[in-house]
N, C-alpha and C positions, 0 to 999 in steps of 0.2 A: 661152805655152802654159799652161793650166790643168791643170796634174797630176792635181787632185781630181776632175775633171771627166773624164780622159781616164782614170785609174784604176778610177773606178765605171761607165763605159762597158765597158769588157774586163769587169770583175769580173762586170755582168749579164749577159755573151756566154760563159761558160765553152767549151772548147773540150778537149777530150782529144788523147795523143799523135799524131801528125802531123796532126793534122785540126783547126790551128787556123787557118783558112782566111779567117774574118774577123778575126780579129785581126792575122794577117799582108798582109790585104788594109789593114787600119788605119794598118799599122804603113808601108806602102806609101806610103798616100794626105799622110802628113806628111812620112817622106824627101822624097817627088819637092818638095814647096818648099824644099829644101833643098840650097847646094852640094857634092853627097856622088856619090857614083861607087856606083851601087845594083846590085848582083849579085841576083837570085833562081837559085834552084834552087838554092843551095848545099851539096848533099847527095849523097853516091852513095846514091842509090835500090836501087841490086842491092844484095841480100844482108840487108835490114833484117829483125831478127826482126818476129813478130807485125806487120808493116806491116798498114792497116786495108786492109779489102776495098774493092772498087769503091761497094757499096749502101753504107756507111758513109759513104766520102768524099762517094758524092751528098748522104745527108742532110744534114750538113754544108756544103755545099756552099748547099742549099735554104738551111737555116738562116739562111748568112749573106749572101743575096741577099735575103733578106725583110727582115734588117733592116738593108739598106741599104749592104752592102759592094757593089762595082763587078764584074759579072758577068765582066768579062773578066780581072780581078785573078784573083776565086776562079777561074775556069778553068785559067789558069795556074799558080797556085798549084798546084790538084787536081791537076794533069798533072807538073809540073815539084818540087813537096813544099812547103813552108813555111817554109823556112829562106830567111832574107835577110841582105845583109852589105853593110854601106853604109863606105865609104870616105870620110873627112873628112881633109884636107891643110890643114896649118895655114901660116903664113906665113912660116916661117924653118925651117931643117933643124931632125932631131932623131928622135926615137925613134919608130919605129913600137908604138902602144898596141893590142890588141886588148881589149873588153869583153866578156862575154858578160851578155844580158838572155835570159830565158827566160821562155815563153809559154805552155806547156801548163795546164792546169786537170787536176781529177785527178775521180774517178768517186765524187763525194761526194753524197749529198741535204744541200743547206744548210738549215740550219735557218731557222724561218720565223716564230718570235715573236718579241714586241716588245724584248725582251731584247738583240736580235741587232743590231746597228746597220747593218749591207745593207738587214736585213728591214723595221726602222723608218723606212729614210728611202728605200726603196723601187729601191733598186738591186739587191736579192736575185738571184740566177742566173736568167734565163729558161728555162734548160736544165735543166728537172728531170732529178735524177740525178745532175748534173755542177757542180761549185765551186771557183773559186779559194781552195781551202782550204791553197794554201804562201805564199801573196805574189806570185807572178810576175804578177797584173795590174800591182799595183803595178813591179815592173819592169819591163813591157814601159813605163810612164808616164815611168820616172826615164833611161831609152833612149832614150826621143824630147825628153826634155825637156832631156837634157844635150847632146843633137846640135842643137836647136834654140841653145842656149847656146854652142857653139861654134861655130854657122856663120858668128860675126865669124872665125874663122880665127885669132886673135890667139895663137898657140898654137905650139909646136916640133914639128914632126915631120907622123905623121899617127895620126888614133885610127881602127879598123876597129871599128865595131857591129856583135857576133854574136849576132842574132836568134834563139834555137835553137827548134826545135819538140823535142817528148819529153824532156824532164828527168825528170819522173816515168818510172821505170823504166830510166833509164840507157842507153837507145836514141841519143837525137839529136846527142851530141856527138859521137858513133865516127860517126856516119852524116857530119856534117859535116868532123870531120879526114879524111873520105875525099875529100873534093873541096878537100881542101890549101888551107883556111880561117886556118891562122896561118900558112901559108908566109912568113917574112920578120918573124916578129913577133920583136922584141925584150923587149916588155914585157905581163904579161899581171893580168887584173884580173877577178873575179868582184866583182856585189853582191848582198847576200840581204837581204829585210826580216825581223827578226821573232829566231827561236832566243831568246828568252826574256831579250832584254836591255832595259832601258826605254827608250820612244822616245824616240831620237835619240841616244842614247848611240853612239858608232862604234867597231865593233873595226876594227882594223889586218889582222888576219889572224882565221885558225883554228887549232886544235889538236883531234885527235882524230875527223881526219875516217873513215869508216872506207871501207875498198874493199869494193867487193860485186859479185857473181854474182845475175844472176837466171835461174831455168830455169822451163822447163816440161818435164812429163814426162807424157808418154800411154803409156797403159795398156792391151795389147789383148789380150784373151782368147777364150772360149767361147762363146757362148748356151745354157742348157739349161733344163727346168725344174726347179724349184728343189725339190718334192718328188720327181717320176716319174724323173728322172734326175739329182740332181747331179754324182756321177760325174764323167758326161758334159761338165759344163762349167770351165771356167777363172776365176775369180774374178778380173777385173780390178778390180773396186772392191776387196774384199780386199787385193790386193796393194798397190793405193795409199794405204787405209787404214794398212797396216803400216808403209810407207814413211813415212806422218805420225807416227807415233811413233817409232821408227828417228832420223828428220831430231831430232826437240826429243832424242829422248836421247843424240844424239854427244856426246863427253863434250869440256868446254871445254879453253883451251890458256895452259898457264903463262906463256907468253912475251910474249903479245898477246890483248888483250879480243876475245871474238867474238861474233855473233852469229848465230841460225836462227831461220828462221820460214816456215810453210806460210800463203801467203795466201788459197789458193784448192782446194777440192777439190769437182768435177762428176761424174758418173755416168750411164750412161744406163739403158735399162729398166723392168721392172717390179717388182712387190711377189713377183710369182711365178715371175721369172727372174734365174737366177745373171747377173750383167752382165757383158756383153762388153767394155764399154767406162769408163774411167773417167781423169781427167784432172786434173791438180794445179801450182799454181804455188808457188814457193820461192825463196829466198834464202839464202846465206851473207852474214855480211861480218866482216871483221877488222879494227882500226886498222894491220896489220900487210898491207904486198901478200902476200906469200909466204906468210903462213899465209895468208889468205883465200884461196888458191890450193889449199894443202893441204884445208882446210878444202872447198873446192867440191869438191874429187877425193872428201874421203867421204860427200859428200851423194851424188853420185855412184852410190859404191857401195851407200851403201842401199836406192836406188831400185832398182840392178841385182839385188840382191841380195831386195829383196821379188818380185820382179818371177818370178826366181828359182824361188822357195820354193811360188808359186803356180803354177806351169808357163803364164804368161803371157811376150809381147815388153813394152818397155817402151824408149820413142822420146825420147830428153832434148834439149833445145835448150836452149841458154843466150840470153836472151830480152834479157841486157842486161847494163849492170855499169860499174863505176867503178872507180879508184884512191884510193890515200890523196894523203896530200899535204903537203907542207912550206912554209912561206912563208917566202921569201925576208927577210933583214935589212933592206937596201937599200931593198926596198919599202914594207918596215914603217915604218920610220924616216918617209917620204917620206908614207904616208897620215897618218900620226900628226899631222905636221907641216901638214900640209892640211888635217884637222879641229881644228884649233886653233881655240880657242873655244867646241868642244863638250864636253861629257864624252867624254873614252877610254877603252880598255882597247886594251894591243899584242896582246894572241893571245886567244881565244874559245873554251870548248871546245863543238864542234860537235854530237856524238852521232848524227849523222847521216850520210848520204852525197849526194854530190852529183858529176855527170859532169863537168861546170866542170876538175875533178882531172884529166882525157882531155887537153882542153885544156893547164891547166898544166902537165902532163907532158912535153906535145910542145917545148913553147917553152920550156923547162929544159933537156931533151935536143939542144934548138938552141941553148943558151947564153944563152938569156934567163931575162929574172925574172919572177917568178910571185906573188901573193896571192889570197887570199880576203875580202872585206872586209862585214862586219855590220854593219847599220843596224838599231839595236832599234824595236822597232814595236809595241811596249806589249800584247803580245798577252791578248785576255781568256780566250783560250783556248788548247789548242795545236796545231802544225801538223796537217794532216791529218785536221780535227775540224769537223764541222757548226758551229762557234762560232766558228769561224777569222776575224779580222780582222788589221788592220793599222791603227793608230793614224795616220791622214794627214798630219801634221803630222812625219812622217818623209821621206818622197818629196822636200819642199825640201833636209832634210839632206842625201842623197846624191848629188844633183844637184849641190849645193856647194860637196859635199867632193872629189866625182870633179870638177869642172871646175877646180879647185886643184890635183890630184894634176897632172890634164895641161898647165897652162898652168904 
């Protein structure tokens, strides 16, 4: 399999939370040659915040029947969601492995000079708008490329491929442990490219992953006009507004590093009407579960509490969210050992978050072991940024190193 080649194919195809419908239809078309036991739908569908609309999944949909995904895959896919989970039995007992590769793209415009190495060698996002600006095409590559590599079976146990759709936004992992994706897993493994380590350097683990809340909060107030009557109206953009500052001024916490941040703030109306309506997205996150817990309850109340102050309702959903997370010794020891002959490091600090943490949670609290493992990917820029790459000559590392861990 040509990693480099099945890499900058995802890469051009960006795809957002659940709606990565060719990539999952790709990701389809290479299991089925393959001795592996192929689950789709593996998601509970009820209850997913922000799931896309109907007219989204179609455009999507269109998207990737034009360039060439298998109509009755994306159908299926659309109906049933995007998550796939391929089961590989290797030749002699031994440890159930589960992996998670992740598939989303995120709502970036990639940049488009010659500077940019997608751009100059013409793999750039088709999808204006939309970029693999974390690494996960690269992942969905080093997923098919390491189950291509073990379908000699020559292996103990059996490794389960967990395809996720929605990583960005901490959605797809809760959606997938609903439909009891590591039931029976003994050993659990994340791989990321990239977090600022040089490529192919491997970390063993992480440190410092942090847990996070994502919410939305809607804001509904009055309509009036804005000189003849304000009175009359309820200031929902106000109160959201307040709430933006409220959120960055919660004062931090001794115990455990945190973080806030307002991603998003929408409005409806005119230049001449007090707004009825107004709409904001956010975050908590702590390296600590339980403060990020405290911490979401006073995001919380600031929203409540602007909301309040303006004599507006105000409607919060938590939209998504992670855990922190600890890697295991045993496993540490055991990747360390499987990348022998690369450059290491045993733990990585991450500074970011990531739902993978759902997963290892679960298979911890079932008595199994757990890591996170970093493949540095020389990045020129960093994650979540129109400049975003990944050094390719990383992708063979991790195939390598993960076919070593297992065999």
């Amino acid at each position: 399999m040509d990693l480099v080649t099945l890499r900058r194919d995802v890469h051009s195809h960006p795809e957002p939370a659940f709606c990565e419908l060719r990539t999952a239809a790709l990701v389809l078309s290479h299991l089925r040659k393959l001795p592996v036991r192929i689950r789709t739908g593996a998601l509970a569908l009820g209850g997913i915040p922000a799931y896309p609309d109907d007219a989204t999944l179609e455009r999507f949909a269109d998207l990737a029947i034009h360039s060439g995904a298998d109509a009755g895959d994306v159908a299926t896919l659309a109906r049933e969601g995007t998550a796939i989970v391929a089961d590989l039995e290797g030749s002699r007992p031994g440890p159930t492995w589960a992996l998670r590769f992740d598939m989303d793209a995120l709502p970036v415009t990639e940049a488009a000079g010659a500077t940019h190495f997608p751009a100059a060698q013409g793999f750039r996002s088709a999808y204006e708008g939309f970029m693999h600006a974390c690494g996960h095409d690269g992942h969905v590559a080093i997923g098919l490329g390491l189950a291509e590599r073990l379908s000699d079976r020559d292996f103990p146990g059996t490794v389960r491929f967990l395809f996720q759709p929605a990583e960005e936004g901490g959605r797809g992992a809760r959606a997938m442990l609903g439909a009891d994706v590591v039931e029976g897993v003994d050993r659990f493994a994340a791989v990321h490219l990239g977090l600022d380590l040089p490529a192919g350097t491997v970390a063993a683990g992480i440190t410092g992953i942090f847990a996070t809340t994502k919410m939305r909060a809607r804001f509904t107030g009055v309509a009036s006009h804005a000189a003849a009557a304000p009175q009359d109206g309820r200031n929902a953009l106000l109160a959201a507004a307040t709430a933006v500052l409220g959120i960055h001024g919660l004062p931090r916490f001794s115990t455990a590093d945190t973080r806030v941040n307002v991603g998003t703030l929408h409005a409806g109306g005119n230049v001449n009407i007090v707004p009825a309506l107004a709409e904001l997205t956010c975050e908590a996150r702590s390296r600590d579960g339980a403060v990020n817990a405290e911490l979401t309850e006073r995001v919380k109340q600031v929203l409540r509490g602007a909301a309040l102050a303006q004599g507006v309702t105000v409607d919060i959903e938590e939209t998504g969210g992670s855990t922190s997370l600890t890697c295991d010794d045993e496993l540490l020891d055991a990747v360390l050992a499987a990348a022998s002959g690369h450059e290491t490091v045993r733990l990585h600090e991450m500074g970011g978050s990531d739902d993978a943490s759902l997963f290892a949670e679960a298979v911890q609290r079932a008595g199994g072991l757990a890591t996170y493992i970093v493949v540095g990917g020389g990045n020129p820029a960093p994650h979540h940024n129109p400049y975003f790459d990944v050094d390719e000559s990383a992708l063979p590392v991790a195939v390598d190193v993960l076919a070593a861990l297992i065999r």
